[in-house]
N, C-alpha and C positions, 0 to 999 in steps of 0.2 A: 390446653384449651379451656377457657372458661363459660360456663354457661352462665347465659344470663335471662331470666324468666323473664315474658312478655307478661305484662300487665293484660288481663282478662276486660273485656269489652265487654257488656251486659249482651251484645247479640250470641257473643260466641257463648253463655252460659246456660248449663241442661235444665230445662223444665222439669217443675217439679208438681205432681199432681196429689195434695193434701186429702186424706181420706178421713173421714169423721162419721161413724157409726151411732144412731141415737134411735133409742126405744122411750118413749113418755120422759125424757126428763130434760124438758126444756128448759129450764132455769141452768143446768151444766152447759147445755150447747150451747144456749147464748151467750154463756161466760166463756168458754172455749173460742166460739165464731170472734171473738171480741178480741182474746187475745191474737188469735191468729191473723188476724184484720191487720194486726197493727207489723205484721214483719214487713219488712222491707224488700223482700229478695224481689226483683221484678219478676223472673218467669215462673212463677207459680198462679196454681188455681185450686182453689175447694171446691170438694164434691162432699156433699152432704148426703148420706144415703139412711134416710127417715123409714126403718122397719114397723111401718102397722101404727105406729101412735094416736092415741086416743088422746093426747093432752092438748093438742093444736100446735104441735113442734114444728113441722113442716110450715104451716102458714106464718108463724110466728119468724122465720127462719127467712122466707123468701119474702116478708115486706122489713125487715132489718136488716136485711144484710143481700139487696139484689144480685150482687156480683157473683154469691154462690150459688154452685149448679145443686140444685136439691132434687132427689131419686127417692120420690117419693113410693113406698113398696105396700099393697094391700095386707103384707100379712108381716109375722117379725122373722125374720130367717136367720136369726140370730146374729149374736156377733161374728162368727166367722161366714155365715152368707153372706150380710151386711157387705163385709170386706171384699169379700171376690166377687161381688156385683159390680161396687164403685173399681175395681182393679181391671173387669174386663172393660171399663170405661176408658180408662188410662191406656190400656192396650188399643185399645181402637183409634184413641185419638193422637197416641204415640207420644205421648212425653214419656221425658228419659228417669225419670226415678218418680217414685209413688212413697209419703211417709202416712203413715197410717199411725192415726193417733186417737186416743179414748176420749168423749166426751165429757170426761172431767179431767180433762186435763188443761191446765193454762201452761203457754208456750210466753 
């Protein structure tokens, strides 16, 4: 018997909820939101979860780039609050994998 793989339909593939963590350093996020901007996969979404910044990241953030969901937080809760804030978000809204990635990172 031989198998033979079905070709994957964009509806049948898992959501992916992209996590990006930023304290004051808006010049990384926006290079990071840039690159990430530009992938292809259709079911994805960025959550940007902006701990306390004083540099104007969050606003900077939400008129360049409206499509991401920005969590903006009054204090810094570090990088691992950061993360399992935007993670109980993923939880609640049920997409199927969450990639968590550093604000200087280009993808």
């Amino acid at each position: 018997m031989t198998y033979e793989k079905q070709p994957v339909t964009s509806d049948q593939r898992p959501s992916v909820a992209i996590i990006i963590v930023n304290w004051n350093r808006q010049e990384d996020t926006l290079a990071c939101l840039e690159s990430v901007a530009r992938i292809t996969y259709p079911h994805r979404r960025i959550i940007l979860v902006d701990n306390g910044s004083q540099d104007g990241s969050a606003q900077a953030v939400r008129e360049r780039f409206p499509q991401v969901m920005v969590i903006a937080l009054p204090q810094n809760l570090r990088f691992a609050g950061g993360n399992n804030l935007g993670l109980r978000e993923v939880l609640a809204r049920g997409d199927d994998y969450a990639l968590l990635l550093n604000n200087d990172t280009t993808v």
